[in-house]
C-alpha angles and dihedrals in degrees: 000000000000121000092171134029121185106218104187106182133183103189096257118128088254092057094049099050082052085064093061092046091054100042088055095047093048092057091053103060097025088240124134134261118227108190123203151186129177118216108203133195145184139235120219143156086347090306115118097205126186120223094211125013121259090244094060091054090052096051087047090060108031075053095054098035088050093058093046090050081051096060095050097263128147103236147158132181134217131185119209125202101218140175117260100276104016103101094114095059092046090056090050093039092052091040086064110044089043091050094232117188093198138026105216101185135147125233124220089233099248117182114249084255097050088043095049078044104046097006111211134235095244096054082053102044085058096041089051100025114113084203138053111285117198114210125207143216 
């Protein structure tokens, strides 16, 4: 059913329950993990800044994708540089070009008002994706 399932995660407990959702679900079905987290960072006044180092995205995913490896799934992990706020493209952009058949991701739990306020990545990634997104609490 799913050769492929994009797993972007951000640390959060959300995030790491999502692992555990889409491990399971991957060796169910014998498809690949892809792993991803997006760094962002801002312009300003002429300064690119990053929010979190490169080092720290790389240590989030060689972490996830260890403890997937662990549990006998076939996985892989990728970091992305985006602009402040543009995590959600990223995730669709990655699930095309990786041919994902599934978005596994975890939400932070916002209430309807502070996501009608802030919005969220996750409540974007499943009104733009072209494929399922499970969501994650």
């Amino acid at each position: 059913m799913f050769e492929r399932i994009l797993l972007p995660v951000d640390g959060s407990e959300h995030s790491r329950r999502a692992v555990a959702v889409a491990g399971d679900l991957a060796r169910r079905y014998e498809a690949e993990v892809v792993v991803l987290h997006a760094r962002e960072h801002e312009l300003t006044w002429g300064a690119d800044i990053d929010i979190e180092s490169a080092e720290e995205a790389r240590r989030l995913v060689d972490d996830v994708v260890r403890e997937l490896k662990d549990a006998g799934t076939s996985v892989r992990g990728e970091v992305v540089r985006v602009p402040l706020g543009d995590v959600p493209r990223a995730i669709l952009d990655v699930a095309k070009a990786e041919d994902v058949g599934l978005i596994v991701m975890g939400t932070r739990g916002l209430s309807d008002w502070e996501r009608l306020l802030l919005g969220s990545v996750a409540h974007k990634v499943v009104h733009l994706a072209d494929v399922p997104v499970l969501v994650v609490r």
